[in-house]
Each structure stands twice: as C-alpha cells, then as structure tokens.
C-alpha positions as CSV (number, residue, x, y, z in Angstrom):
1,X,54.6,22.3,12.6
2,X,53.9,21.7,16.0
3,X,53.4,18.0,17.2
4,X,49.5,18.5,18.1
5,X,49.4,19.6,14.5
6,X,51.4,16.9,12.7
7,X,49.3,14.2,14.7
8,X,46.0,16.0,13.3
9,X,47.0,15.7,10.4
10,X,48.4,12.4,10.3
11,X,44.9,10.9,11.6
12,X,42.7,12.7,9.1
13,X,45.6,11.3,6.4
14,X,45.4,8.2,7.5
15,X,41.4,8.1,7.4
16,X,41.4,8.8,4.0
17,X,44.0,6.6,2.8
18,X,42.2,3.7,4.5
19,X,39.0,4.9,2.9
20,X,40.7,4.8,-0.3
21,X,42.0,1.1,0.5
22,X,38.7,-0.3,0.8
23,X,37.5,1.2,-2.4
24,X,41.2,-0.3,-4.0
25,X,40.6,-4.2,-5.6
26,X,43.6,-6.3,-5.0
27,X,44.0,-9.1,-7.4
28,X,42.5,-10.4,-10.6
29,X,39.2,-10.5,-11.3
30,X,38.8,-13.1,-14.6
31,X,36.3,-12.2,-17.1
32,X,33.5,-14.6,-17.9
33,X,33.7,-16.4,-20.6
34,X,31.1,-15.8,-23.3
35,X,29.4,-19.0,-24.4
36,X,27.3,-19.1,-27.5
37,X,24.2,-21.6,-27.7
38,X,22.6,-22.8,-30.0
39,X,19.2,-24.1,-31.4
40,X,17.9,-26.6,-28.4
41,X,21.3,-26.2,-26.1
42,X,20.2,-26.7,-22.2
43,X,22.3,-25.5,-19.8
44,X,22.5,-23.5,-16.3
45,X,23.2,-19.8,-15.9
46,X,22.2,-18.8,-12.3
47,X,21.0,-21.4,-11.0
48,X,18.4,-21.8,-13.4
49,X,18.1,-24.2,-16.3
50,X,18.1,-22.3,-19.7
51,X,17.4,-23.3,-23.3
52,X,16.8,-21.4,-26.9
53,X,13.5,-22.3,-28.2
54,X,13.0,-20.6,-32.0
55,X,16.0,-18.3,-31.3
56,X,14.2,-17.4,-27.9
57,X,16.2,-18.0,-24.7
58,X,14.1,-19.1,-22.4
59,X,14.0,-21.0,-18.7
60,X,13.4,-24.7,-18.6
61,X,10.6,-25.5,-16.1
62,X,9.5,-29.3,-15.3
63,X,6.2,-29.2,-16.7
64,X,7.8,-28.0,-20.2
65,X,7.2,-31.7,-21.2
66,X,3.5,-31.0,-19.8
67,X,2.6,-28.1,-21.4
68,X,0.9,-27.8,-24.6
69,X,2.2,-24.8,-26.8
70,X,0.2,-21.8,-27.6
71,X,0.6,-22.7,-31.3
72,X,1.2,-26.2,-33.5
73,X,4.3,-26.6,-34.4
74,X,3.4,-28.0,-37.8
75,X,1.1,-25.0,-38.8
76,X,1.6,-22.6,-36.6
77,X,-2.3,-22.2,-35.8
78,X,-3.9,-21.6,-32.8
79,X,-4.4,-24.6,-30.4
80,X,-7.5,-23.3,-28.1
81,X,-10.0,-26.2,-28.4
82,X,-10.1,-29.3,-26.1
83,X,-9.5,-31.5,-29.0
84,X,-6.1,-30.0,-29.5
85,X,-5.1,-31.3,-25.9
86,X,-5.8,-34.9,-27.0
87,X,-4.4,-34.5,-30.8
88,X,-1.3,-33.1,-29.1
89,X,-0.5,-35.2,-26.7
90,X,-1.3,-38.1,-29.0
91,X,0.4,-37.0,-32.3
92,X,2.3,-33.4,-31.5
93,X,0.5,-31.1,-33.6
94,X,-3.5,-29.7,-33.3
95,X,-6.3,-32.0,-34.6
96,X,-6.7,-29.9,-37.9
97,X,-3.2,-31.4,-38.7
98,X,-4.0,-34.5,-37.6
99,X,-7.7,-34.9,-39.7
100,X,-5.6,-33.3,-42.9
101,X,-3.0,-35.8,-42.5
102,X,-4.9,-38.7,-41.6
103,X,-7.5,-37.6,-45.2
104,X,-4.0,-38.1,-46.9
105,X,-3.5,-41.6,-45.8
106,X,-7.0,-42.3,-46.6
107,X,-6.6,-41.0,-50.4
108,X,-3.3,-43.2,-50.5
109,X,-4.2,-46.2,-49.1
110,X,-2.2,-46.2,-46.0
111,X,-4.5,-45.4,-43.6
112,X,-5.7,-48.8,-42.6
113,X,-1.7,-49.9,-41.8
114,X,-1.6,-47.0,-39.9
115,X,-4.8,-47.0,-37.8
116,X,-3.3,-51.0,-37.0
117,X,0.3,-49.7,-35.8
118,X,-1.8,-47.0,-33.5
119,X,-3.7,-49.4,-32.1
120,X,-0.9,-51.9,-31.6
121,X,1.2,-49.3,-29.8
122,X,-1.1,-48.3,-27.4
123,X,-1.8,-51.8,-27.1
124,X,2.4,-52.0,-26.2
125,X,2.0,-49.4,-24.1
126,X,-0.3,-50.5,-21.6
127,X,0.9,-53.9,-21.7
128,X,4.1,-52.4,-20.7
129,X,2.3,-50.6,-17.5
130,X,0.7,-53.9,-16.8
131,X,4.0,-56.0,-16.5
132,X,5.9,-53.0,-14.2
133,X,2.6,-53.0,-12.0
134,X,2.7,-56.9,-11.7
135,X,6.2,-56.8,-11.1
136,X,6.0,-54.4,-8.2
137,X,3.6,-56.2,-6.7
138,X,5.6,-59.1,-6.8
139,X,8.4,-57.7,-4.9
140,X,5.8,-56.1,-2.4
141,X,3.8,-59.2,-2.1
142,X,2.7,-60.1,2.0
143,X,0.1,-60.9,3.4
144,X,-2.7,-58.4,4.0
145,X,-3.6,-57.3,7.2
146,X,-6.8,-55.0,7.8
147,X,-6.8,-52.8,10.8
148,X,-10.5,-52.3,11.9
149,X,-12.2,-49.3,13.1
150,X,-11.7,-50.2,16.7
151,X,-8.4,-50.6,16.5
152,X,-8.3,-54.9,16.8
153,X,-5.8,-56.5,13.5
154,X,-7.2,-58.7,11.2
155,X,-4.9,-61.4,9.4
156,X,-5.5,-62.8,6.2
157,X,-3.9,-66.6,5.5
158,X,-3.2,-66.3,1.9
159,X,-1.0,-68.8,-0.4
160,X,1.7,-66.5,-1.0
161,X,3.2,-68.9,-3.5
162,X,0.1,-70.0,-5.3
163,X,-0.2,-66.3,-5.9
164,X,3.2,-65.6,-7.2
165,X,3.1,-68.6,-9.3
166,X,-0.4,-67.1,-10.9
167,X,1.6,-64.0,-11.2
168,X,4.6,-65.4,-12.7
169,X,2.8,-67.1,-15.5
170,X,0.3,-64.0,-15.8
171,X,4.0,-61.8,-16.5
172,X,5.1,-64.6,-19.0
173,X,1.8,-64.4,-21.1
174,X,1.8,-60.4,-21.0
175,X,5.5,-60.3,-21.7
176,X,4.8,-63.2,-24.9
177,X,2.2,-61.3,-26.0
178,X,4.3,-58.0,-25.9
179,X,7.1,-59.3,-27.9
180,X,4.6,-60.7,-30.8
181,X,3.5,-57.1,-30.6
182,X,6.5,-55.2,-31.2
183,X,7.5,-58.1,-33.6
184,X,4.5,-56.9,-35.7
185,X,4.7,-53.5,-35.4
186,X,8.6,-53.5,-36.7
187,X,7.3,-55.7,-39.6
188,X,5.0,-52.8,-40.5
C-alpha cells in the first residue's frame, strides 16, 4: 500500500472510530430507585408536587385546599348547587349530608348542644381574627398623616398612648372572653 493510500485510509478509519466514541457511554449510569406511595403520600417527582388521591396519582396545586370536589366525599353525590359551596366549606360534605345528619341529631336530642358548639366556634373564630388584627395594629400604630390632593401634608396629633392603652385593655377583654369560650366548648 502506497503512503497516499494508507493515509486515506487512516482518516476515514479514524472518522468512524470517533463517531463510534461519541455514541460509546463511559461510566455508570445508576438506576432510579422505585418508590412506592401510598394512600395521601406528598412528594416531588419533576419538579412538581405529587400525591395519590383514591388510588389516583395526581399533581398537588395551591388551591387544592380551595377547591370544592366534583363529588361529597361522604355520599359520593353530585355537588352542583350553590348550597354545596357553603355546606362544604362549613362541614366537608354537600348540604344533603348535612340536613340528613343534622334530622338525626334532632330525633336524638343532640342537636341543640350542637347548634351551641357551632355557634361558639365561629364565635372563637372571629374572636381570634379580631385579637391578630388589633395586635397588628399595635405594632403599626403612628400617627396618621393625610396627603391632600394638592400635594400639601396634613398631621394628625393623636394620644398615641391613650390609644394603645384602649387597645391593650380591648385585647385583654377579647382574649378573656376567648378563653371562657374554648373553656366551654371543651366542656361540651
């Protein structure tokens, strides 16, 4: 073989060896480990956050907590009316649910006790809203200034301290009246 022939051939070799090289892995590749979820598991695959719902695997969004379901989850019937928004957010299930369950207490007795505690926790509730809203304030308490619609700044001389002793003793009485509250409602 002549020389002009040998380096021929050595160039279209070596173009096909490198061609194989790039298609040839080097090194260990580790298989992914299998997982198996369960029933209410949350966890990320992808980048997304994943759960199994009724043996469904499905995405977790941030209005799951939001939404109400297609169906009740106590009879499975279909929750299409605007009073099955309240009911559910409320109690959890539709309001057929809620009036069958409710028609029980009545026949038992319990209904009364249980109308109370209702009433009381909602009661707890916003009482709860009310002290975290006063407290804010407290710790963004200055004194108001009111810019005008030609530009000039109007000051307000307020008693800063008469005010967040009205506050203080305003935050005492709600936060009395919300331990008597929950004082009653464990009673119950």
């Amino acid at each position: 073989m002549s020389k002009e022939t040998l380096g021929k051939v050595q160039t279209r070799v070596a173009k096909h060896v490198n061609k194989e090289l790039n298609k040839t892995i080097f090194g260990y590749r580790p298989e992914k480990i299998q997982v198996k979820h369960v029933e209410g598991d949350i966890w990320e695959e992808n980048g997304k956050r994943r759960t199994i719902k009724n043996g469904i695997n499905q995405t977790v969004t941030r209005l799951d907590g939001a939404r109400m379901p297609l169906f009740c989850p106590s009879c499975s019937g279909a929750m299409n009316c605007r009073a099955d928004d309240i009911m559910y957010n409320i109690h959890g299930e539709c309001h057929i649910c809620v009036i069958k369950r409710e028609t029980e207490m009545r026949k038992n007795g319990t209904y009364d006790q249980y109308e109370k505690n209702m009433l009381r926790s909602r009661e707890i509730n916003k009482l709860k809203f009310i002290i975290e809203q006063i407290e804010d304030a407290m710790v963004d308490m200055k004194s108001p200034t009111f810019v005008q619609s030609d530009g000039t700044i109007e000051y307000w001389n307020i008693n800063l301290e008469q005010l967040r002793e009205d506050m203080n003793n305003d935050l005492r009485d709600f936060k009395n009246r919300l331990i008597i509250l929950e004082s009653e409602v464990e009673l119950c």
